[in-house]
TIZATI-36429 format. One record per residue (C-alpha): residue in one letter; x, y, z. Coordinates in steps of 0.5 Angstrom, whole numbers, plus 500, padded with zeros to 3 digits. Each point is the difference from the previous one (the first is absolute). Layout:
N
NODE type  xx  yy  zz
NODE    a   X   Y   Z
...
END
This chain:
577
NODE type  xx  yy  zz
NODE    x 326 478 808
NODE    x 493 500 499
NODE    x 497 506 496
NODE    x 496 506 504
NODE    x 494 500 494
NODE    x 497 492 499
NODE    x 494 498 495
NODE    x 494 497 505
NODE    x 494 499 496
NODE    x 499 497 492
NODE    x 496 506 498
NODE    x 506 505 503
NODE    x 504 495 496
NODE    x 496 499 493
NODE    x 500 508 499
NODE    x 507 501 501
NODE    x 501 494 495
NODE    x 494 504 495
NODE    x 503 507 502
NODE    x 508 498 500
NODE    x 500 495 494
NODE    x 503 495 505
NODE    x 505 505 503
NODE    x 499 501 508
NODE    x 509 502 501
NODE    x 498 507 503
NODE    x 496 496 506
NODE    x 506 498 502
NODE    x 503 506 504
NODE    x 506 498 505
NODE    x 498 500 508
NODE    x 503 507 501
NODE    x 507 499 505
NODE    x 499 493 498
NODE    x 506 496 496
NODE    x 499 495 494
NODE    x 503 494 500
NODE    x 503 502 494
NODE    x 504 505 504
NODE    x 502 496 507
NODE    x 503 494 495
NODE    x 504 506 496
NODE    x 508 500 502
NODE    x 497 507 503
NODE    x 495 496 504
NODE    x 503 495 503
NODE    x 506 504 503
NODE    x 495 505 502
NODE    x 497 493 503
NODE    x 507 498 503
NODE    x 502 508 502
NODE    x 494 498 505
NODE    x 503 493 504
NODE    x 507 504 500
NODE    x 495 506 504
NODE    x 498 495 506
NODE    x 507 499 502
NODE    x 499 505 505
NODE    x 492 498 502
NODE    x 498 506 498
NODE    x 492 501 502
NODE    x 502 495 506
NODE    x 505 502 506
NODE    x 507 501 500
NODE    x 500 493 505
NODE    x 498 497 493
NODE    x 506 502 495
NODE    x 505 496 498
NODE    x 505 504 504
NODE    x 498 496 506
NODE    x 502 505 506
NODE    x 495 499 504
NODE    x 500 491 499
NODE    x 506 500 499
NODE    x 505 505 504
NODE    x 494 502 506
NODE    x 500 492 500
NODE    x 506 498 500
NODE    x 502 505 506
NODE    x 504 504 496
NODE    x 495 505 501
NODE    x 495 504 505
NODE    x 493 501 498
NODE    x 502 507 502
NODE    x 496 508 500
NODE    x 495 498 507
NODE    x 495 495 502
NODE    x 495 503 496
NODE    x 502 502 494
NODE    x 498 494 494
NODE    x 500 495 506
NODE    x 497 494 495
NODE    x 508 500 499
NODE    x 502 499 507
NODE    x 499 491 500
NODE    x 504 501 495
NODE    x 505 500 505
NODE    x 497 497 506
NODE    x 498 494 495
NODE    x 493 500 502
NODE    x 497 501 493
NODE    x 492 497 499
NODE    x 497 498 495
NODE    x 496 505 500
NODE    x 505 506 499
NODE    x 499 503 495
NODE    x 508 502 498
NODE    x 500 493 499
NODE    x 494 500 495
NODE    x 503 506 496
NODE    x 507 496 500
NODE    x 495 494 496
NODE    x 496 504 496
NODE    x 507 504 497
NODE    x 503 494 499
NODE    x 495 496 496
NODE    x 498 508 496
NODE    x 507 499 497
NODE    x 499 494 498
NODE    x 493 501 497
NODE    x 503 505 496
NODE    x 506 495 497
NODE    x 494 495 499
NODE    x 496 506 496
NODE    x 506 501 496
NODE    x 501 492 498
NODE    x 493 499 498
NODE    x 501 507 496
NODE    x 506 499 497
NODE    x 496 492 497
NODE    x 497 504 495
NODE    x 506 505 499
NODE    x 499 505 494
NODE    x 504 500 494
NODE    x 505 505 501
NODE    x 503 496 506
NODE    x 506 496 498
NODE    x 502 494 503
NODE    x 506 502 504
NODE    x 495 505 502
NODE    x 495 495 503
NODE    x 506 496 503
NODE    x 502 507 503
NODE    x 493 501 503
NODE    x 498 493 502
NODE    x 507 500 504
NODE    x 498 506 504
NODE    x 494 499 502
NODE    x 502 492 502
NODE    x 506 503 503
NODE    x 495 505 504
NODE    x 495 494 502
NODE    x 505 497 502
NODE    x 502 506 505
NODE    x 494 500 503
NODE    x 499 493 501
NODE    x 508 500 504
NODE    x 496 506 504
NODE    x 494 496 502
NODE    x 504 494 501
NODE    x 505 502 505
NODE    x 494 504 503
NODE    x 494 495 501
NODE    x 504 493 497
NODE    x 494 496 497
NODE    x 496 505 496
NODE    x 496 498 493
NODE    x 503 501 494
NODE    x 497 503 494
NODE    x 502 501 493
NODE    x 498 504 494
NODE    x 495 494 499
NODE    x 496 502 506
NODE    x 496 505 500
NODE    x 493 503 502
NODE    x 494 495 500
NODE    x 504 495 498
NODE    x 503 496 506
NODE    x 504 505 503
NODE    x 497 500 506
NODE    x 500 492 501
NODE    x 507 500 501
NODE    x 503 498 506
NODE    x 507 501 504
NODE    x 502 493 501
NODE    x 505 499 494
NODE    x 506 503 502
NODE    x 502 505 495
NODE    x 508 499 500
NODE    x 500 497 492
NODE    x 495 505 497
NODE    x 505 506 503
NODE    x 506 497 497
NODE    x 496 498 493
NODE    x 499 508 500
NODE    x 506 502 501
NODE    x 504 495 496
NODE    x 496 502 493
NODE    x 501 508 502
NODE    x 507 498 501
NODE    x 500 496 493
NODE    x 496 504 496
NODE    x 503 508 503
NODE    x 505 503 496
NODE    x 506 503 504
NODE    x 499 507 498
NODE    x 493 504 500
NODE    x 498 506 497
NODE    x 498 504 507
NODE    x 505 498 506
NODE    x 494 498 506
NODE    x 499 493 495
NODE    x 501 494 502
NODE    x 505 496 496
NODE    x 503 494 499
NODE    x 503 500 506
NODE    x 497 503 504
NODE    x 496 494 499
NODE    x 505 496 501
NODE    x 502 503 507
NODE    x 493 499 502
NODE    x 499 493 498
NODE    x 507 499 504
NODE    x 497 502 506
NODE    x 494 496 499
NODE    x 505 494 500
NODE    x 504 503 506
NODE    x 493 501 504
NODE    x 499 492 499
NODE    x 508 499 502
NODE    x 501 497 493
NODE    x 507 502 501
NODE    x 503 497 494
NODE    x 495 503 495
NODE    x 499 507 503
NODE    x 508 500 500
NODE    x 500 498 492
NODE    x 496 507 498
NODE    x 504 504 505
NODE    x 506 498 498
NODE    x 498 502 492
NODE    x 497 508 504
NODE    x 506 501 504
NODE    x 505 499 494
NODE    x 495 502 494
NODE    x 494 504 502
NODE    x 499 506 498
NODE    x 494 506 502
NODE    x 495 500 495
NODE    x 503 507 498
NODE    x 506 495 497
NODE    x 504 501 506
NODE    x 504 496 503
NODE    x 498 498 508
NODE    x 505 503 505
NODE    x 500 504 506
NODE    x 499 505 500
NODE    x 506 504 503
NODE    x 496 504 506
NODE    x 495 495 504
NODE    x 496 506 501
NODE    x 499 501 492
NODE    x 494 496 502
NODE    x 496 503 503
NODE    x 502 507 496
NODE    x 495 502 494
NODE    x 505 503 496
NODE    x 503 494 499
NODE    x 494 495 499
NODE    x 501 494 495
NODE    x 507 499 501
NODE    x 505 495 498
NODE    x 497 496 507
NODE    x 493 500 499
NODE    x 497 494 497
NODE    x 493 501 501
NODE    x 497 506 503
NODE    x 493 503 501
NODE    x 501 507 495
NODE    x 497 507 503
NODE    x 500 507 498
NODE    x 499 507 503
NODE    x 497 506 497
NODE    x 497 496 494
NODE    x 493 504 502
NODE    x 498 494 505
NODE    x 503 499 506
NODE    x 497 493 499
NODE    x 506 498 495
NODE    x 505 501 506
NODE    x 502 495 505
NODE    x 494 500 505
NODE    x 503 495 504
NODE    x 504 503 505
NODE    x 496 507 501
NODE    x 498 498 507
NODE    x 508 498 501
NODE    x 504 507 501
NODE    x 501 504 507
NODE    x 494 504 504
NODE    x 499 507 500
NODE    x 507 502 497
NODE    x 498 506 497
NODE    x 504 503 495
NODE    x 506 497 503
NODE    x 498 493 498
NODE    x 497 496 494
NODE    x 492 498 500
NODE    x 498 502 507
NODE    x 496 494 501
NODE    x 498 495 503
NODE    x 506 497 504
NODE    x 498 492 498
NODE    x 506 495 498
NODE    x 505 502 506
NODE    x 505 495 500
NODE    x 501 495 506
NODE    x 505 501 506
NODE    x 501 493 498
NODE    x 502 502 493
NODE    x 505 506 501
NODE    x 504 496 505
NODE    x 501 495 494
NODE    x 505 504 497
NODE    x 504 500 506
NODE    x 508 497 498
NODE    x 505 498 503
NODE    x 507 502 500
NODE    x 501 497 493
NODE    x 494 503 498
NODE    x 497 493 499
NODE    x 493 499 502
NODE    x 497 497 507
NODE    x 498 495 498
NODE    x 499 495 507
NODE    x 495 506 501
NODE    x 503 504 506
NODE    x 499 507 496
NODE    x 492 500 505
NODE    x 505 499 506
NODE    x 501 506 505
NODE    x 507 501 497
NODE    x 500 500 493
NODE    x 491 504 500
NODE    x 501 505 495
NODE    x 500 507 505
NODE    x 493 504 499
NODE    x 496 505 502
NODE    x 494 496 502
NODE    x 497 505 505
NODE    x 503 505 499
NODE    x 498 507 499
NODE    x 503 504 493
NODE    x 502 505 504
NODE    x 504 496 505
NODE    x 508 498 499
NODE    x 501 494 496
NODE    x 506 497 496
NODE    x 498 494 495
NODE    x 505 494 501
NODE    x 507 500 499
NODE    x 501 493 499
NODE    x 501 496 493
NODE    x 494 500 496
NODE    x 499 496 493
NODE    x 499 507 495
NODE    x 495 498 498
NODE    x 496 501 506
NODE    x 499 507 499
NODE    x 497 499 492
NODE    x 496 496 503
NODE    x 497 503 508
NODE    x 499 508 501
NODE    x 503 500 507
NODE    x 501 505 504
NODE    x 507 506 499
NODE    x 501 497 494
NODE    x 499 504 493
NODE    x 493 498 497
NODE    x 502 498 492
NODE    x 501 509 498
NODE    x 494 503 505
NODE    x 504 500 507
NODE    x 502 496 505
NODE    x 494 496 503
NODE    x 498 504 506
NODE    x 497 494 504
NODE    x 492 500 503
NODE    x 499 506 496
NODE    x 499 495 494
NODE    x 497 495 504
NODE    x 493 501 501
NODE    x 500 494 506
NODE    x 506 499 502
NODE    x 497 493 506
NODE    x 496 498 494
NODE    x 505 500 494
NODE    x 506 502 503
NODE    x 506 504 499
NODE    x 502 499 492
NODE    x 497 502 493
NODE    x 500 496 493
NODE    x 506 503 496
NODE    x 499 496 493
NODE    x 496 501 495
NODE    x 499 507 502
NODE    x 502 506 496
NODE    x 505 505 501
NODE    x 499 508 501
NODE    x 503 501 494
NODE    x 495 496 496
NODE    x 493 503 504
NODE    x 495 502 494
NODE    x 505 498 495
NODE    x 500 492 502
NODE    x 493 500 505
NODE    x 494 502 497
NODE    x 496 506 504
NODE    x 494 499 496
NODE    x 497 496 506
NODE    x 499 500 508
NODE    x 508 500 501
NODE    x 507 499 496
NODE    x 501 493 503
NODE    x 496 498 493
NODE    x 508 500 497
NODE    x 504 497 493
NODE    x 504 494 504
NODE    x 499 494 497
NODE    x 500 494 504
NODE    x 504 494 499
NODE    x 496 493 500
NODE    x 506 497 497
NODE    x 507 503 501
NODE    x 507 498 499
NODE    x 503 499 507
NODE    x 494 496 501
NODE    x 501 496 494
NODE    x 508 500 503
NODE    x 497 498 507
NODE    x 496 494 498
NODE    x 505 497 495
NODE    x 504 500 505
NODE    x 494 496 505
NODE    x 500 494 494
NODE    x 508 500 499
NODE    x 500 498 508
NODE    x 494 495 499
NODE    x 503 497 493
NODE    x 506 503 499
NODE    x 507 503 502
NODE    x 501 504 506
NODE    x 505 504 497
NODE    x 495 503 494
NODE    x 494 501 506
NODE    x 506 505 504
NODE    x 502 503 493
NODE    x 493 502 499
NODE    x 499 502 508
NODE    x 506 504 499
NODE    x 498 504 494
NODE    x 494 502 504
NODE    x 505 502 506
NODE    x 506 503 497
NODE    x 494 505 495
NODE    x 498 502 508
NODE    x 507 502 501
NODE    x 502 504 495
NODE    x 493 504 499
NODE    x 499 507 502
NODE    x 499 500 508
NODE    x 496 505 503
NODE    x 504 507 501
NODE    x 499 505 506
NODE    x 500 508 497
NODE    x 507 499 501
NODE    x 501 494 495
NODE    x 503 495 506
NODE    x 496 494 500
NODE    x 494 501 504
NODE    x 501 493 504
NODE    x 506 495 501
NODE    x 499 496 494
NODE    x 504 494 500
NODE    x 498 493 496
NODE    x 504 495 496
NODE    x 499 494 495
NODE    x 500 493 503
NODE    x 506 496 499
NODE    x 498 494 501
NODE    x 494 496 501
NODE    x 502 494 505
NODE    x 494 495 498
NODE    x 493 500 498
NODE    x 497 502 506
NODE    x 504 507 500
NODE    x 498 501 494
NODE    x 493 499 500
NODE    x 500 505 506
NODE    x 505 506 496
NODE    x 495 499 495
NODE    x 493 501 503
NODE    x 503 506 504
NODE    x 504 503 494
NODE    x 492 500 497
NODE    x 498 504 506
NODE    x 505 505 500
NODE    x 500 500 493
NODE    x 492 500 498
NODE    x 497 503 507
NODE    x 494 504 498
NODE    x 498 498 493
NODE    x 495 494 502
NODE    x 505 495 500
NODE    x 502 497 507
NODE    x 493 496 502
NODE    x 500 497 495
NODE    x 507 497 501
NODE    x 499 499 506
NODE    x 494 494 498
NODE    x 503 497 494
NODE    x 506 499 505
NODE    x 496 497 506
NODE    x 502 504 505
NODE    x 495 506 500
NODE    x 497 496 508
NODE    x 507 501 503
NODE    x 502 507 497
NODE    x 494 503 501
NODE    x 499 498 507
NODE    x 507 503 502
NODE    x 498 506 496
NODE    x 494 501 505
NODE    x 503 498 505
NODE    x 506 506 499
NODE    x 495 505 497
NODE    x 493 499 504
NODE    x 502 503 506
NODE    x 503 507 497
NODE    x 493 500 497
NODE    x 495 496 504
NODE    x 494 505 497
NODE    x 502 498 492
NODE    x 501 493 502
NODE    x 494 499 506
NODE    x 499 492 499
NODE    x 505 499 494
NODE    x 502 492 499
NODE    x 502 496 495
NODE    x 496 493 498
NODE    x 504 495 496
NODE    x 497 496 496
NODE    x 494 506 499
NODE    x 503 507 499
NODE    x 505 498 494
NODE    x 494 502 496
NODE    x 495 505 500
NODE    x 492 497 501
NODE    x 496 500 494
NODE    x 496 505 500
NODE    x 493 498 502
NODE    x 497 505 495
NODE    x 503 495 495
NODE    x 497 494 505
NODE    x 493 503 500
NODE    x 500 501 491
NODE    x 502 493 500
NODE    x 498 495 505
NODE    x 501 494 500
NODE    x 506 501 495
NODE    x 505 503 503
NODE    x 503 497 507
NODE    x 503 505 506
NODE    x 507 499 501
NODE    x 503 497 506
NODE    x 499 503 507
NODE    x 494 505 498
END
């Protein structure tokens, strides 16, 4: 760091040399609230550094549609979700859903500009720990070095799956030295695998604090990457080593946990399920260290009656809650005949709180209602979700809430953070990675590399989790609904599986950021998506005004032109914008 005090002239030099006897060490005084480079490449230093890139995972200082959660890209894109609360409110979300996003959004902007902050952090912990301090040990510097790869390589997986060819700078990039000559025309696949098959190397399996990467949770990414590419047979080599030997970075070993909703549930954060996930904390004197992912996420103008009290977004999608409607053996409907006029999931569209209503008797998948606040069915411990009272625009957003990721009335304050605007600033972790994903996607490369019969094993521990978790229960303690769901005995041929798969993972992973994304890397996003507006635009014809999906172009989100502006020349638009 440069010193605030320099020596300008020979006269000033020559009298401090006469007075001082040659000693000028007091005119060194350190810039006040600056770091030496002795202190960022101490062991202090370089965590503090890494402590840094591990905070970008939500994009803080961006926009919720930045984090590493993905609601809005994700599940808002991918149908399973509604923009929700009304027309007005943060309506730079609204293309999200109507797939009419501009280079000029600034949603997608902040998306880039979170994105390569957490790798410009990563980079400055890399150059920094070159020139490590002496109290750094060599499994430290593995350790640290791991981490910070492993976080690059997350950001970049983000990037890649958002915009596809992005530039790519490592820690030997910087300011000044050619960073901004670098263009998006190589793709970036090789780099992201190289980072997270050194972190899955140079990790250890346990850490000293549990939201760390480890071993393998590296190596669950790197086997995502591969399943991203369809390298099957790579991807299920690691997936083979994780199911059966894979343990959290606390030394647990992965498994289920035993109730779906343990999730979604901030007293049980950082579980034997969890393999990678952002970390939040409440009442720590800063609601900055809570999950800002979701505050805008919870029902409107609950009063003390309900969590949060704002802002109505994230509505789950008609088409999504009829999803978990099953036939009488309890499996799912997978010829996609839950949107016909006899399986739909009754609602209360239209209707008025005050007015009669009974919530659908017919089978349901138990998960629907960990996963949809809807209408007479009890709201986790707050009371039975009352209907329009909770929906701040009913024709925009439709009838139903979001439900994971919020906390229950007996963890308010203790669990949520009041220190800011609202209680929505929460403790609940949010899984990037977890184990029925890791199941779910094991079981996709059994079907494409593999054996059936291991892809419906994995499938079932999916399912009969499901089936023995805690329903919902009235007051009374019956079963709220009529849950019915079963394990697959067979799968008859490829085909069949790969579709039980696909719908397994939405049920599964509705909500947490997931289903665009499978939508894309399976091919199929045109045809899905097009059949979701057509059943979904016309009950909301106000939120989906002018919506369509383009092949070919809205796969990816535009580069934003900010970014084409900074670098003309270098960087190149994607297809279709």
């Amino acid at each position: 760091m440069k010193n605030l005090i320099t020596k300008g002239t020979a006269a000033t030099a020559m009298l401090a040399m006469l007075t001082l006897s040659c000693n000028d060490k007091f005119l060194e005084v350190p810039g006040t609230g600056a770091l030496t480079g002795a202190q960022l490449t101490s062991q202090a230093g370089l965590n503090a550094l890494l402590i840094g890139s591990y905070a970008q995972l939500n994009a803080r200082g961006f926009s919720q549609s930045a984090s590493s959660f993905n609601w809005v890209r994700g599940s808002i894109s991918g149908g399973e979700a509604n923009k929700g609360s009304n027309s007005g409110d943060f309506n730079a979300l609204t293309p999200y859903e109507t797939y009419q996003l501009l280079p000029s959004s600034g949603e997608v902007n902040a998306k880039w500009n979170a994105m390569y902050e957490g790798i410009a952090r990563a980079n400055s912990t890399l150059r920094a720990l070159a020139s490590a301090g002496t109290d750094v040990t060599t499994d430290n510097k593995a350790s640290i070095s791991g981490e910070a790869r492993f976080l690059r390589g997350h950001y970049y997986f983000e990037l890649k799956r958002a915009f596809n060819m992005v530039p790519y700078v490592d820690e030997t990039k910087d300011y000044g030295a050619g960073i901004d000559a670098v263009p998006n025309s190589t793709d970036i696949w090789p780099n992201i695998e190289a980072d997270f098959k050194y972190a899955m190397d140079n990790l250890p399996a346990t850490q000293s604090a549990v939201g760390r990467a480890n071993k393998w949770a590296a190596a669950a990414y790197l086997a995502k990457t591969y399943l991203y590419q369809k390298k099957y047979a790579a991807a299920k080599a690691l997936f083979d080593q994780i199911v059966a030997s894979g343990t959290t970075a606390g030394g647990t070993k992965y498994a289920l946990l035993p109730n779906f909703q343990d999730n979604f549930n901030a007293d049980k954060d950082n579980g034997s399920e969890s393999v990678f996930a952002t970390q939040a904390a409440a009442n720590t004197g800063s609601s900055d260290n809570a999950n800002p992912d979701l505050v805008l996420n919870f029902p409107y103008n609950t009063g003390s009656n309900g969590p949060a009290g704002c802002c109505g977004f994230f509505a789950p999608s008609f088409e999504l809650a009829n999803s978990f409607r099953v036939n009488a053996n309890g499996l799912p409907l997978l010829d996609g005949s839950y949107n016909s006029a006899t399986n739909q999931l009754k609602n209360d569209q239209g209707l008025k709180s005050s007015d009669p209503f009974t919530p659908d008797a017919g089978p349901v998948d138990p998960r629907l209602d960990w996963s949809v606040g809807r209408r007479g069915i009890p709201y986790l411990d707050w009371q039975s979700h009352p209907g329009l009272d909770w929906i701040r625009d009913q024709s925009f957003a439709g009838p139903y809430s979001p439900i994971k990721f919020v906390f229950y009335k007996a963890q308010d304050k203790r669990l949520t953070d009041g220190s800011s605007w609202t209680d929505g600033y929460s403790a609940i972790n949010y899984n990037i990675i977890r184990f029925a994903d890791v199941l779910l996607m094991a079981a996709e490369c059994e079907v494409e590399a593999g054996s059936l019969a291991t892809a419906l094993s994995y499938v079932n521990l999916v399912r009969n989790r499901a089936k023995t978790t805690t329903y919902v229960k009235t007051a009374s303690g019956a079963n709220a609904a009529n849950y019915q769901i079963s394990p697959y005995t067979s799968f008859a041929d490829q085909a069949t599986a790969r579709t039980a798969i696909q719908f397994e993972r939405k049920l599964e992973l509705s909500g947490e950021g997931h289903r665009f994304y499978d939508l894309v890397r399976w091919g199929i996003a045109a045809p899905a998506l097009t059949a979701f507006l057509a059943y979904e635009a016309p009950k909301l014809p106000t939120a989906y005004s002018g919506a369509k999906f383009t092949a070919g172009k809205d796969e990816y989100m535009p580069i934003p032109q900010t970014q084409l502006d900074q670098q003309k020349g270098i960087l190149k638009q994607n297809t279709g914008y």
